[in-house]
TORPARO-599994 format. One record per residue (C-alpha): residue in one letter; x, y, z negated; residue number from 1. Coordinates in Angstrom, 3 decimals. Each point is the difference from the previous one (the first is absolute). Layout:
N
a_X_Y_Z_NUM
...
end
This chain:
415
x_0.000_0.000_0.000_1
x_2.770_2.553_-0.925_2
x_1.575_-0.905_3.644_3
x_-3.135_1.022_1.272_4
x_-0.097_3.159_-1.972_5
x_3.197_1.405_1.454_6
x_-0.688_-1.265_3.279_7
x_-3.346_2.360_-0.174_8
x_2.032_2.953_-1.360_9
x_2.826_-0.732_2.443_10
x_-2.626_0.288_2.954_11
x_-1.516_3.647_-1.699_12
x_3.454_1.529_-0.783_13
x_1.307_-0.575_3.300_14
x_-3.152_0.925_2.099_15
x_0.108_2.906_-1.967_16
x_3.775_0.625_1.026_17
x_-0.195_-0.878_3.375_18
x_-2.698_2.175_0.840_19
x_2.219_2.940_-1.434_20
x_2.918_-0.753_2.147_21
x_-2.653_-0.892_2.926_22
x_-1.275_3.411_-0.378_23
x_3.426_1.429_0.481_24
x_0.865_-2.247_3.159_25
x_-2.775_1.081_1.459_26
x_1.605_4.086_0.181_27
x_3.259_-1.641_0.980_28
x_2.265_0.777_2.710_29
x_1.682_-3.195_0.657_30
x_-3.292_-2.338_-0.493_31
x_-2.391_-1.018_2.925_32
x_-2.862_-1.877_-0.201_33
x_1.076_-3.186_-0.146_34
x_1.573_0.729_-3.033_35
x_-3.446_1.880_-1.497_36
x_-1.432_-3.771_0.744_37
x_2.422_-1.723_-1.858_38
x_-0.613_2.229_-3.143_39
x_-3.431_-0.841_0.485_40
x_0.514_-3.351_-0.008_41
x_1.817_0.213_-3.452_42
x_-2.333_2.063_-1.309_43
x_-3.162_-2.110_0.994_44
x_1.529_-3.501_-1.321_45
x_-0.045_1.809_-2.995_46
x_-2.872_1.062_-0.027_47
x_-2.067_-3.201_1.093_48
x_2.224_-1.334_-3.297_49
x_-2.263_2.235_-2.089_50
x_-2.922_-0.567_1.571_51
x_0.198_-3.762_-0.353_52
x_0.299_0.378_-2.946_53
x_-3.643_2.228_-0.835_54
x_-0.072_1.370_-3.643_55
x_3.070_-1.358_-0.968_56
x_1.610_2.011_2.737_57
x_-2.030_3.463_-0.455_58
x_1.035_-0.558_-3.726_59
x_3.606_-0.277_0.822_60
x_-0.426_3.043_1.955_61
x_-1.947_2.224_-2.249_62
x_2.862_-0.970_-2.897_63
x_3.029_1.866_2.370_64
x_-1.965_3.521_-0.629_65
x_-0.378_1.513_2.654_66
x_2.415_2.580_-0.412_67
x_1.216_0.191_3.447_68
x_-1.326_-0.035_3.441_69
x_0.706_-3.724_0.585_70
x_-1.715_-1.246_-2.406_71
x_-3.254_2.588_0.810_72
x_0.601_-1.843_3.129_73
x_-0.459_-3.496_-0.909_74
x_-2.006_0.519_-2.512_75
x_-3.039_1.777_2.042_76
x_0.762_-2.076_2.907_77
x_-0.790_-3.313_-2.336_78
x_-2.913_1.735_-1.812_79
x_-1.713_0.662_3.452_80
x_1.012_-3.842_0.801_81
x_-0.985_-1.588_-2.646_82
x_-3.818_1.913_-0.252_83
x_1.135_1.467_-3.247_84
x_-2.341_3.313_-0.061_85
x_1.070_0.866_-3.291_86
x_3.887_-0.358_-0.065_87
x_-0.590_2.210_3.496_88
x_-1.640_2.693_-1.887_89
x_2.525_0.039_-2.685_90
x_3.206_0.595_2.500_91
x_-2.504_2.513_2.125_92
x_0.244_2.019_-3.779_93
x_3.335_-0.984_-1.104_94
x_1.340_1.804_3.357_95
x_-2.208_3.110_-0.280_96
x_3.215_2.053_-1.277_97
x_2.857_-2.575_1.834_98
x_0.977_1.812_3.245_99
x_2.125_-2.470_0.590_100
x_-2.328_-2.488_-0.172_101
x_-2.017_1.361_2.798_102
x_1.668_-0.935_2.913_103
x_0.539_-3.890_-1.738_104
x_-3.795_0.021_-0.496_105
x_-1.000_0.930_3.930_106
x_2.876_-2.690_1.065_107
x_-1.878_-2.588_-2.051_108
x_-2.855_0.904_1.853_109
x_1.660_-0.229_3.041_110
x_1.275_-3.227_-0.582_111
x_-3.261_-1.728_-0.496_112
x_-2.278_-0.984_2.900_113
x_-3.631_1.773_0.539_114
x_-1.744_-2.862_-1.136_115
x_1.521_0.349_-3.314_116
x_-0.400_3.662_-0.183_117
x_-4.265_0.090_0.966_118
x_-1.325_2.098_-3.115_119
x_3.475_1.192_-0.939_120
x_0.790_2.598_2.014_121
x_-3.733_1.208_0.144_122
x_-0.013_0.524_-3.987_123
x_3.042_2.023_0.459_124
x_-1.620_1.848_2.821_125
x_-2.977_0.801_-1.771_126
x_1.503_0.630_-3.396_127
x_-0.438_3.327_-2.243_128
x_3.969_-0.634_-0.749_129
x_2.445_2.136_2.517_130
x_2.190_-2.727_-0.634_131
x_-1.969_-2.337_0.719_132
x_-1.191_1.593_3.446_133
x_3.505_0.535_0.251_134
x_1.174_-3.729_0.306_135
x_-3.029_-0.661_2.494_136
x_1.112_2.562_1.936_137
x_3.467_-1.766_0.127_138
x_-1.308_-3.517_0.434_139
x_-2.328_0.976_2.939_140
x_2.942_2.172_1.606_141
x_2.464_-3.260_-0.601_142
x_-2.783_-2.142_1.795_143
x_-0.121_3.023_2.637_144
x_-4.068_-0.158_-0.728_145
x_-1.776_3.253_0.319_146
x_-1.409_1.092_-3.577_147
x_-3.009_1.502_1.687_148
x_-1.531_2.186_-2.789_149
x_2.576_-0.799_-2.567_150
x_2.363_1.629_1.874_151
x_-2.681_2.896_0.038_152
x_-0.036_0.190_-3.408_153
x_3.394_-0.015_-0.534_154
x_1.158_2.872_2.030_155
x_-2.934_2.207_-2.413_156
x_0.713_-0.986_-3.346_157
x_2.542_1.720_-2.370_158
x_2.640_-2.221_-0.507_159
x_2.849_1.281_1.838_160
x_1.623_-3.725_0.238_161
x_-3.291_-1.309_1.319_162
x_-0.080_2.910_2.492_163
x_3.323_-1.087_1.464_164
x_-0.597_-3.455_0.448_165
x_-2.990_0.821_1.718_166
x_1.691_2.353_2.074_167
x_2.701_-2.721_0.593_168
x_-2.331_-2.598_1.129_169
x_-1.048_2.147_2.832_170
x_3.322_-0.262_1.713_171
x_0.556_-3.397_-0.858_172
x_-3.526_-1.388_1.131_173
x_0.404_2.407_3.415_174
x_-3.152_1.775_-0.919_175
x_0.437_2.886_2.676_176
x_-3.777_0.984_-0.465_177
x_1.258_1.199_-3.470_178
x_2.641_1.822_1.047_179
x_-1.683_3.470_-0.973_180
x_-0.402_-1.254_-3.115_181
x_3.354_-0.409_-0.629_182
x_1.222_3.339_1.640_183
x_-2.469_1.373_-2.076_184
x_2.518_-1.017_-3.295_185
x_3.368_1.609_1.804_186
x_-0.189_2.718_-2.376_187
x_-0.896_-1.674_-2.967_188
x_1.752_0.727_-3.524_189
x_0.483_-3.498_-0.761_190
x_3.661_-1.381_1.646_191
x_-1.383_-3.551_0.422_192
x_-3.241_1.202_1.760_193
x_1.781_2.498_1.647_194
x_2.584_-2.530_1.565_195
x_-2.423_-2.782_0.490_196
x_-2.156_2.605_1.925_197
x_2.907_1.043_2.029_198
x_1.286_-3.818_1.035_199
x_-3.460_-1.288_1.134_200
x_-1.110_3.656_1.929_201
x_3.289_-1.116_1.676_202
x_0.074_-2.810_0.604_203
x_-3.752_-0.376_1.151_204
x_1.424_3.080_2.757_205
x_-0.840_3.138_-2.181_206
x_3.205_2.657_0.993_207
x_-1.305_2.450_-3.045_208
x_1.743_-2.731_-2.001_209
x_3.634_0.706_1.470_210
x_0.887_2.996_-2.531_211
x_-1.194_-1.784_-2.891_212
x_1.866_-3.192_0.543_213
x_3.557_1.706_1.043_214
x_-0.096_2.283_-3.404_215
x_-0.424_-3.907_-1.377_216
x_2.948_-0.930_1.961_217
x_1.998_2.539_-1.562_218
x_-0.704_-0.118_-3.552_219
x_1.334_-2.470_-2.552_220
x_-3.179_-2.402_-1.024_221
x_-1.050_-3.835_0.157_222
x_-1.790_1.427_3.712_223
x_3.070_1.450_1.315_224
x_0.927_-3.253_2.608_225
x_-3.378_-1.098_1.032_226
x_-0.460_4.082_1.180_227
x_3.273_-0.706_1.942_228
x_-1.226_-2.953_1.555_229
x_-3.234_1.555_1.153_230
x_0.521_3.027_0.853_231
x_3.024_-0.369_2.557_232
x_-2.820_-2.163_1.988_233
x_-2.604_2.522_0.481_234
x_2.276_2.491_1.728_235
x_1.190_0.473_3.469_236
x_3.718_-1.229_0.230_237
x_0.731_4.163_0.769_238
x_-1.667_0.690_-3.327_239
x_1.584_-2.844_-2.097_240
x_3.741_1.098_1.212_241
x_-0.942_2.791_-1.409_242
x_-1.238_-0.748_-3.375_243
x_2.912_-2.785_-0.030_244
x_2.210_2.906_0.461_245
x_-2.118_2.196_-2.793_246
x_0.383_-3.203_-2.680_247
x_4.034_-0.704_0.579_248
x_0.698_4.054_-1.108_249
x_-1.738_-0.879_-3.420_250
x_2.275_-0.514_-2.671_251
x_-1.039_-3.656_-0.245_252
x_-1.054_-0.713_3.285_253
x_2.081_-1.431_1.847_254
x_-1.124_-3.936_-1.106_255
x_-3.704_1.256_1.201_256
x_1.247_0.752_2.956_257
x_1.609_-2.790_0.589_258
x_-2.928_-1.983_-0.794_259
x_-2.244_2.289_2.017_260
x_2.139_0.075_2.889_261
x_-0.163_-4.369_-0.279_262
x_-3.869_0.280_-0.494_263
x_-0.140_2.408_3.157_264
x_2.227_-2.453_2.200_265
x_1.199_2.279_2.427_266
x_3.309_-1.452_1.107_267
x_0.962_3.579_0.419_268
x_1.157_-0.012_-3.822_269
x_2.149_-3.306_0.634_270
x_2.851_1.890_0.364_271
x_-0.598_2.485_-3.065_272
x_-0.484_-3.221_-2.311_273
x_2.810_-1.591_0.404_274
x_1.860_3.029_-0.629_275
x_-1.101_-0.481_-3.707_276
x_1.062_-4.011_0.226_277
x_3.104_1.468_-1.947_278
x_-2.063_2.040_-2.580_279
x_0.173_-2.255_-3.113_280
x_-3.676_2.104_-1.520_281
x_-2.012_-1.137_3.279_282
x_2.101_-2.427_2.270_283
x_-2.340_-2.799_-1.114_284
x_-3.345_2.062_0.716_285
x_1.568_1.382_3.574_286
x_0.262_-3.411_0.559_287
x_-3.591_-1.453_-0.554_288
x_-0.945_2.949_2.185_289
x_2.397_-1.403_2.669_290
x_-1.628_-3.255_-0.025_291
x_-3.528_1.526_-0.544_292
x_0.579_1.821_3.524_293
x_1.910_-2.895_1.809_294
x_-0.952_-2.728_-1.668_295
x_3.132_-1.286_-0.834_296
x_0.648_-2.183_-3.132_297
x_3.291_0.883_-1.122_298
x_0.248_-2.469_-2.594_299
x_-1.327_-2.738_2.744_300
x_3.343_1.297_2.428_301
x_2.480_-0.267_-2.987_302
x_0.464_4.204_0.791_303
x_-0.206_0.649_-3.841_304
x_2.629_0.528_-2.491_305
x_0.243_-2.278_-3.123_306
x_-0.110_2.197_-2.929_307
x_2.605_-1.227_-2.628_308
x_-2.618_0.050_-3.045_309
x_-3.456_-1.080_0.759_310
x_-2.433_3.153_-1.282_311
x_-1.963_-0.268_-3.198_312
x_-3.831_-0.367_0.770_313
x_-1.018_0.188_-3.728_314
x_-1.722_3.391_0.913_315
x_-3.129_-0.313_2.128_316
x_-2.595_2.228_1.528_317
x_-2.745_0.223_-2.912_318
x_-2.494_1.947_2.521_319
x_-3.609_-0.658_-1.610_320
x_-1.878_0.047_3.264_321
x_2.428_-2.657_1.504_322
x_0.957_2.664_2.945_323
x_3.843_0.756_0.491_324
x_1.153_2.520_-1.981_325
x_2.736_2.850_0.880_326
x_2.567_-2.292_-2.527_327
x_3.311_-0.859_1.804_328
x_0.503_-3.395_-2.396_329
x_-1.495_-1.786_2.801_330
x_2.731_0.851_2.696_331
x_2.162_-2.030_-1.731_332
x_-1.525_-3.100_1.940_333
x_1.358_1.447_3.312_334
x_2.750_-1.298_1.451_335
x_2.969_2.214_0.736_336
x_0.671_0.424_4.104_337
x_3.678_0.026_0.678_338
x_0.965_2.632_1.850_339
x_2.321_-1.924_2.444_340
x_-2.269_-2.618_0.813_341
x_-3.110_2.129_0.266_342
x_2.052_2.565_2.509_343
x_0.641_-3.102_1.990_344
x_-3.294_-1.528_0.212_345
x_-1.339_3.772_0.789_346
x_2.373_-0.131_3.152_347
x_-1.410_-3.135_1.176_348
x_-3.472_0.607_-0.273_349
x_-0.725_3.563_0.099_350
x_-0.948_0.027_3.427_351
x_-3.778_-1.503_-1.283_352
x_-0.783_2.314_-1.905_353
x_-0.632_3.755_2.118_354
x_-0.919_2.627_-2.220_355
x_-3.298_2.158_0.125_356
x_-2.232_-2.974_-1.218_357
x_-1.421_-1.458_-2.744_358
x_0.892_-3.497_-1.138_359
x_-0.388_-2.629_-2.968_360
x_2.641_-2.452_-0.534_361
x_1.090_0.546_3.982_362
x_-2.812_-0.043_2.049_363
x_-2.270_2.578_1.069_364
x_-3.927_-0.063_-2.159_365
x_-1.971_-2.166_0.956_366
x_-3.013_-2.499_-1.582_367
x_2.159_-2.812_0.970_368
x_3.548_0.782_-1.368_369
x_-1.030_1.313_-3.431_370
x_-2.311_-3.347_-0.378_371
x_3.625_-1.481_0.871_372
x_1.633_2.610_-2.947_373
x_-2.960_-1.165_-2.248_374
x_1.143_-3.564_0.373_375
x_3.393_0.183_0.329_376
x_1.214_3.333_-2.056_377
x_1.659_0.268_-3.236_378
x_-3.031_1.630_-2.598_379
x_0.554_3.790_0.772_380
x_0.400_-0.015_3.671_381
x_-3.320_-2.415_-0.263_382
x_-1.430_3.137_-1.395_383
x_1.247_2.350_2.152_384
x_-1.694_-2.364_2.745_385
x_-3.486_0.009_-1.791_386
x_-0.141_3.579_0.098_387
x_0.987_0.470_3.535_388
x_-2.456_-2.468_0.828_389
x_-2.540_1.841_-2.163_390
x_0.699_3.404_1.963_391
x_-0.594_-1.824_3.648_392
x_-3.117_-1.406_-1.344_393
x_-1.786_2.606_-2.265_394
x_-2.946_-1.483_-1.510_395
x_1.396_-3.559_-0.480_396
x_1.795_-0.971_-3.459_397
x_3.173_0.535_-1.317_398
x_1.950_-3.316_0.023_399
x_0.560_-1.154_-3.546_400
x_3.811_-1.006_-0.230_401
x_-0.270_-0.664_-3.226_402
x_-3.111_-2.719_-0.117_403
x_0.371_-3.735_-0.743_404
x_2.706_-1.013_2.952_405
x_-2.545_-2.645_1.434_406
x_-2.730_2.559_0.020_407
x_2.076_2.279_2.178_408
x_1.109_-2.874_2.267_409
x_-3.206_-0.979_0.780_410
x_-0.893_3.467_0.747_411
x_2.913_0.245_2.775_412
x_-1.262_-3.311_1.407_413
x_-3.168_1.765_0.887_414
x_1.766_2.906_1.625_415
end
């Protein structure tokens, strides 16, 4: 019997810490979805552990806590799993306050199949509780269902929180017959609103967005890089040397412009990036946005150079809303281009890549090829891809690169 105990604990602890390092992945620059799949795998033997094992196994959970966002995680994913109304409604209170716990609690959601979620997500929908409306919000947007009148709701009632994942949803569901509605928050006091407002009016096509999203891509937050990535999309290439020009005077800029220039993918900054392949504070950054325009994997070529002390990783993005924050910790999974060999492989191949145009990972936009970079693409040129593909066909969903990995496959089977 005590075997069995720690078995049962074994299964919550580590469920609990793979999602965590799952969650991470998923953000990271050198993981593609094949990898996201294997996580999941880990993750789910884990949790089919606990939910063999029925009470024992919610009682194994409820004893870690729940004092961090794995085990919110597992714990209202097995509640919801196991019919358990009651333990629901306790972790729906106990996270009230836990803003960390949000983002754990709409993954759980995510995780589980519609079937499981009938009643759920229309309790949450229809609750009094902001928080509660909140996490249906979440659930439906993570499902890419339409709220309907939830969503309504949501964009008119106080909370500022609920008011931004409403506003988020919009862009995410490719709701372009709301897209006055969210112009119609550009100005509003609240930073989240504000920004959510400004990414899904863009996004869905809205150009009064523009200003709004490049003072986000110049000031220090946790919405400074997903402002970067959008925003360098929804100008003309003329426009976007410009503003790549504007960002590399600021006194920190020059890493956004490196990344914008990459997110742009006009092989007209080839040359310029590799210039900073000998800058130690961005040569790892110029060269994701080398491979994000070409296509290249360094690391694949053996171009990189083998740092002599592998980085620390201890430190990792803590961004609530599980977007990518402006925090530079995460460039330390980028591989280092070589100079030499880079200047080399340049020579050889340059000759594909004429400037004036717009690429993703070396080939011109197109349905086809970022359905390739969806499938094939390490995690942030996967979401680069999604929103490209968003912005050639307004109306339709965002891809969600960070769903269950056989969720998304399936989903690019279709295409």
């Amino acid at each position: 019997m005590k075997l069995l105990e720690d078995v049962i604990e074994e299964h919550a602890e580590e469920a609990a810490f793979l999602w965590q390092q799952r969650d991470m992945a998923v953000r990271a620059p050198d993981f593609d979805l094949d990898d996201v799949m294997e996580w999941d795998e880990r993750v789910e033997a884990h949790l089919d552990g606990l939910l063999i094992a029925g009470e024992t196994g919610w009682q194994t959970t409820a004893a870690l806590g729940f004092d961090d966002p794995g085990e919110f995680f597992i714990g209202l994913w097995l509640a919801i799993a196991l019919g358990k109304k009651d333990c629901v409604d306790a972790l729906l209170l106990a996270s009230e306050d836990n803003s960390e716990a949000h983002r754990a609690m709409i993954s759980a959601l995510g995780w589980l199949t519609p079937d499981k979620l009938q009643g759920v997500v229309k309790a949450l929908l229809s609750s009094d509780s902001p928080h509660r409306h909140y996490l249906g919000i979440g659930a439906c947007a993570v499902h890419r269902v339409n709220p309907g009148k939830a969503l309504d709701l949501a964009l008119k009632r106080e909370s500022p929180a609920l008011r931004a994942r409403g506003l988020k949803a919009i862009g995410e569901l490719g709701l372009i017959e709301r897209i006055t509605e969210a112009e119609s928050d550009l100005d509003h006091p609240d930073s989240e609103c504000r920004f959510w407002a400004s990414w899904s009016a863009g996004l869905l096509g809205s150009d009064k967005a523009i200003n709004n999203l490049k003072s986000f891509a110049i000031t220090d937050g946790s919405r400074r890089r997903a402002a970067v990535e959008l925003v360098i999309k929804l100008m003309p290439l003329e426009a976007a040397h410009s503003w790549i020009r504007e960002l590399a005077a600021q006194p920190d800029g020059l890493r956004w412009a490196l990344m914008s220039a990459g997110y742009l993918g006009d092989p007209f900054y080839l040359e310029p990036v590799m210039k900073q392949f000998t800058n130690d504070k961005v040569a790892q950054v110029a060269g994701e946005a080398f491979e994000n325009i070409t296509g290249l994997s360094i690391y694949e070529q053996s171009l990189e150079i083998i740092p002599e002390t592998v980085p620390n990783d201890e430190e990792e993005n803590d961004d609530q809303d599980g977007d990518d924050s402006d925090q530079s910790n995460d460039d330390a999974a980028l591989v280092i281009p070589d100079p030499e060999k880079m200047a080399f492989w340049y020579t050889s191949n340059h000759q594909q890549f004429p400037a004036g145009q717009r690429l993703n990972c070396g080939k011109p936009i197109s349905r086809h090829h970022l359905a390739h970079v969806l499938r094939s693409g390490k995690q942030r040129q996967r979401r680069s891809a999604a929103i490209d593909l968003a912005i050639i066909n307004r109306g339709a969903p965002l891809f969600e690169t960070r769903a269950k990995g056989q969720v998304q496959l399936e989903s690019l089977e279709k295409r």
